[in-house]
C-alpha positions as CSV (number, residue, x, y, z in Angstrom):
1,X,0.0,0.0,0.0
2,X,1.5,3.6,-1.1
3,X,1.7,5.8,1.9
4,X,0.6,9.8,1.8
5,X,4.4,10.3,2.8
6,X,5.0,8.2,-0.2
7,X,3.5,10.7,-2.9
8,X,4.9,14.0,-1.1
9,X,7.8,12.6,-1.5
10,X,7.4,11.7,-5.1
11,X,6.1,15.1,-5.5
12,X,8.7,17.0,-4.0
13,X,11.6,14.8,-6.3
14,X,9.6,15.6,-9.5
15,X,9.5,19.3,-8.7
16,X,13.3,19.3,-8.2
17,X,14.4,17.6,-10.7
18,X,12.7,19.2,-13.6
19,X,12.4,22.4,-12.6
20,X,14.4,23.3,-16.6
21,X,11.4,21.5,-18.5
22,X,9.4,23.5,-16.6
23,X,10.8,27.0,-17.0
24,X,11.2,25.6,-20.6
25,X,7.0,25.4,-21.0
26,X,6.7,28.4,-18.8
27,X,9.1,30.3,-21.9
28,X,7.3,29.3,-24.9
29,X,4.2,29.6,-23.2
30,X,4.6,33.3,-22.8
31,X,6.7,34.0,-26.3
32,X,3.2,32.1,-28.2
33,X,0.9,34.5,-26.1
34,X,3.4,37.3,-26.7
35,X,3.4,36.0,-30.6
36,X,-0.4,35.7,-30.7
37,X,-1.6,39.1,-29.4
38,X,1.1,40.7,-31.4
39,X,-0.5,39.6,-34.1
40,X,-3.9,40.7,-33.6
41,X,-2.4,44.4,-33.3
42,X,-1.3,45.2,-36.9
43,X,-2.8,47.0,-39.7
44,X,-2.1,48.4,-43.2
45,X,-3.8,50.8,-45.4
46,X,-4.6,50.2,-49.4
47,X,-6.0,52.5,-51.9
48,X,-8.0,50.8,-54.7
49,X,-10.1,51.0,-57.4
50,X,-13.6,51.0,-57.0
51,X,-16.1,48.9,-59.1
52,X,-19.8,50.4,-59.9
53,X,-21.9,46.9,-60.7
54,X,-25.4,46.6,-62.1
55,X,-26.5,50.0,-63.0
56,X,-30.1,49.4,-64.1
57,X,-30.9,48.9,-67.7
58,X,-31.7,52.3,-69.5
59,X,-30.2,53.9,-67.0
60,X,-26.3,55.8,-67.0
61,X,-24.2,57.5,-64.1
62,X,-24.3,61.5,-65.2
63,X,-22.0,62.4,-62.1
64,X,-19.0,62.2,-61.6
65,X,-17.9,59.2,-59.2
66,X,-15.2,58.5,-56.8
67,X,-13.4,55.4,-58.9
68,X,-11.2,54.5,-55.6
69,X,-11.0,53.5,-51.8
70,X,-8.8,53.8,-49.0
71,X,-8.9,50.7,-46.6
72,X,-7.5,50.1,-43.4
73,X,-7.0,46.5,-42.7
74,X,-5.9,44.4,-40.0
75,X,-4.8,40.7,-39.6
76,X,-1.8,38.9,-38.8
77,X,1.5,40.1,-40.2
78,X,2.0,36.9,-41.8
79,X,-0.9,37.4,-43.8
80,X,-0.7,41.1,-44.2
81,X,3.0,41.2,-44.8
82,X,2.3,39.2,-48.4
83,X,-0.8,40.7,-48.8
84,X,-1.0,42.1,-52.8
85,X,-3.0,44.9,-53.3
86,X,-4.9,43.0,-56.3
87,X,-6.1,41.0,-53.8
88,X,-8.2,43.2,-52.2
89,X,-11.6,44.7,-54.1
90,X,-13.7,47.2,-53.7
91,X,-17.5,47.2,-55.6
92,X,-20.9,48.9,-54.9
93,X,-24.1,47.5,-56.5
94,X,-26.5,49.6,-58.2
95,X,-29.2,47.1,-59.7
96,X,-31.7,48.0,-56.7
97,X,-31.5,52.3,-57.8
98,X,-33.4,54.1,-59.1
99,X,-33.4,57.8,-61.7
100,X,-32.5,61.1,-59.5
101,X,-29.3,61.4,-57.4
102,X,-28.6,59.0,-54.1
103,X,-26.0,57.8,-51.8
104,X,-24.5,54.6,-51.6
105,X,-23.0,53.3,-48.2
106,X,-19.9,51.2,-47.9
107,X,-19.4,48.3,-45.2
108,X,-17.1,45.7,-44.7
109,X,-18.9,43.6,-47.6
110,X,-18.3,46.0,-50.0
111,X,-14.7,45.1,-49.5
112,X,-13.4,41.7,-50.5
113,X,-10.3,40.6,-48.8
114,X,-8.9,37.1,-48.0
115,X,-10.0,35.1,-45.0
116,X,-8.4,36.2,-41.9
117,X,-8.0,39.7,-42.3
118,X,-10.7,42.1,-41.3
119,X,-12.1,45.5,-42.8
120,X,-11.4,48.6,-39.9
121,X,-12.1,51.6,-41.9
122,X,-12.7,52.5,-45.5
123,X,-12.9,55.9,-46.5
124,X,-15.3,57.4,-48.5
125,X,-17.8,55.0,-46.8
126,X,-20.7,56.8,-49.0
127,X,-20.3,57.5,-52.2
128,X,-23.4,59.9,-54.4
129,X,-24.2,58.5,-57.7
130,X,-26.5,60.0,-60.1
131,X,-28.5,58.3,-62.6
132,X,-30.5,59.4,-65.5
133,X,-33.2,57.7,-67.8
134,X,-31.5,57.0,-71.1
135,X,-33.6,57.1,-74.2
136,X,-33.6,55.4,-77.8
137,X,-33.9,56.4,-81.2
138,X,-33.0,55.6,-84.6
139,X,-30.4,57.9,-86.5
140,X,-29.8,57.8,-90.2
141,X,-25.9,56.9,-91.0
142,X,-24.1,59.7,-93.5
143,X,-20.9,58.5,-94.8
144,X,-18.2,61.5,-94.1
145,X,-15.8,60.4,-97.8
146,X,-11.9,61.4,-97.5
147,X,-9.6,61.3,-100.3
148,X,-8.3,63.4,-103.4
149,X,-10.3,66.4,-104.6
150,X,-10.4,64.4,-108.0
151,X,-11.3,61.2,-106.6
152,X,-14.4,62.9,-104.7
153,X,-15.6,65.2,-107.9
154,X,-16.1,61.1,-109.8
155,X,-18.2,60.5,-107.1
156,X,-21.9,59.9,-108.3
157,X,-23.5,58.1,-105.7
158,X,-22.9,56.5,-102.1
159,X,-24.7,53.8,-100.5
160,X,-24.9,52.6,-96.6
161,X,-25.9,49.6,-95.5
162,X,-27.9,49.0,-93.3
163,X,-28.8,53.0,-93.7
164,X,-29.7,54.1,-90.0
165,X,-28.9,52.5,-86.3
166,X,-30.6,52.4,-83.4
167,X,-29.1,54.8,-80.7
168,X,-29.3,55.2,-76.8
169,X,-28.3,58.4,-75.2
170,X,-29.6,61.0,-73.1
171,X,-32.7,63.2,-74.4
172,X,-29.7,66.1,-74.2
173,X,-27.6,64.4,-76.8
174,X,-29.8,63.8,-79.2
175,X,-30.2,67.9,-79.5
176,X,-26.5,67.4,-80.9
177,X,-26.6,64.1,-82.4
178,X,-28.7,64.4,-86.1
179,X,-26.7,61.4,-88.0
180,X,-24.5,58.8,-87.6
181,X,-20.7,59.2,-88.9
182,X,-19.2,56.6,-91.0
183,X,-15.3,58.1,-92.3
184,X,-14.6,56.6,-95.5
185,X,-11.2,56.9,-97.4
186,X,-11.7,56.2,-101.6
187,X,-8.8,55.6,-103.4
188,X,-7.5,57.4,-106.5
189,X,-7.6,54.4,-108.8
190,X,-10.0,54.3,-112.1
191,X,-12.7,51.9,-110.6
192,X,-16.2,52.3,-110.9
193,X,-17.0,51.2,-107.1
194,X,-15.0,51.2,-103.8
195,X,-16.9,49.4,-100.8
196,X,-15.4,49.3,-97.4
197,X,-16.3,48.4,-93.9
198,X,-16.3,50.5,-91.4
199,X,-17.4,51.6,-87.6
200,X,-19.7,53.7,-86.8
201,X,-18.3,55.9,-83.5
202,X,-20.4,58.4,-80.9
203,X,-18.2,60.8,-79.3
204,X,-21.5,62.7,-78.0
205,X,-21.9,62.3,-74.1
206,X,-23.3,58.8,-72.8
207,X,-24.3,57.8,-76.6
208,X,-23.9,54.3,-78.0
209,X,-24.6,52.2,-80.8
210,X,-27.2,49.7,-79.6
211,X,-26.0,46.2,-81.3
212,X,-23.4,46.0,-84.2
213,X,-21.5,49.4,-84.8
214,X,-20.4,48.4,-88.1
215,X,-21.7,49.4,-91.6
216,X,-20.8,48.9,-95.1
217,X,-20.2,51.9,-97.4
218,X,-20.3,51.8,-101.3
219,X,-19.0,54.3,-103.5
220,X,-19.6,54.5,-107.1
221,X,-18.0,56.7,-109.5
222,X,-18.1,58.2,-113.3
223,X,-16.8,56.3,-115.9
């Protein structure tokens, strides 16, 4: 039978004679909860661009937006030490607004960032956004011809095809926007036609092409 004078004894041997394992523990111990709260304690700041997603069909931004972020963030330094700024992103989602001017507010969701690192502070946090009903109409394409002054006087007749396009843009543009360019270059040779492909481009405000930009222009001249 182990007597109670048994075990102190024991006791008091174990404690003597590894008292350097102990203060061993004790040492990593503390440098792990020194490691560990250390940790928690840093942050870093990155400035990047902001994404505007799902503006509402027929609808266009008229103002002026902020197109970047500043971010605070804060994790462990093993993580933010590596951390690329392409791996953070910024977006705001517009699919639930509606025509007139409003504010957006910012959160930590509107900030994607890897696991493990959280969001402090992002600045702008609201950002105003404007929208305006866009409208549609259809504008007849004019062919704008470049070339030699003797190549132009041959000219008898042009032809466009298809002839007009359907075009979105604010009610204000349209005031400026009557036709449709499509440049075309003719060459100085004898031929009786010259066709070529080419794009229609809208330099006027929010306007756009709605569909295929691209028409086909044919030139005939005198024989």
């Amino acid at each position: 039978m182990v007597k109670g004078t048994d075990i102190a004894h024991f006791i008091r041997g174990f404690l003597r004679n590894n008292l350097g394992l102990k203060a061993l523990a004790l040492g990593l111990a503390v440098a792990l909860w020194w490691f560990v709260a250390g940790e928690s304690k840093v942050q870093v700041g990155f400035v990047v661009p902001l994404e505007i997603r799902s503006v509402p069909q027929g609808l266009t931004i008229t103002n002026k937006v902020e197109r970047q972020v500043e971010v605070r963030l804060s994790g462990p330094p093993s993580m933010l030490g590596t951390l690329q700024q392409a791996e953070v992103t910024a977006a705001i989602d517009l699919s639930g607004a509606k025509p007139g001017r409003q504010v957006v507010h910012m959160n930590d969701r509107s900030i994607k960032v890897p696991q493990g690192i959280k969001v402090q502070r992002i600045y702008p946090n609201a950002i105003e956004v404007a929208l305006e009903r866009l409208e549609r109409r259809r504008l007849p394409v004019q062919a704008r011809i470049s070339g030699s002054p003797e190549a132009r006087r041959r000219i008898v007749k042009i032809e466009v095809d298809p002839p007009s396009m359907e075009v979105e843009a604010l009610p204000d543009d349209f005031t400026r926007l009557v036709t449709l360019p499509a440049p075309v270059s003719v060459p100085d040779n004898r031929s009786e036609s010259f066709s070529e492909n080419v794009r229609v481009e809208l330099r006027e405000g929010h306007a756009r092409i709605v569909g295929n930009p691209g028409v086909r222009v044919t030139v005939y001249f005198r024989k």
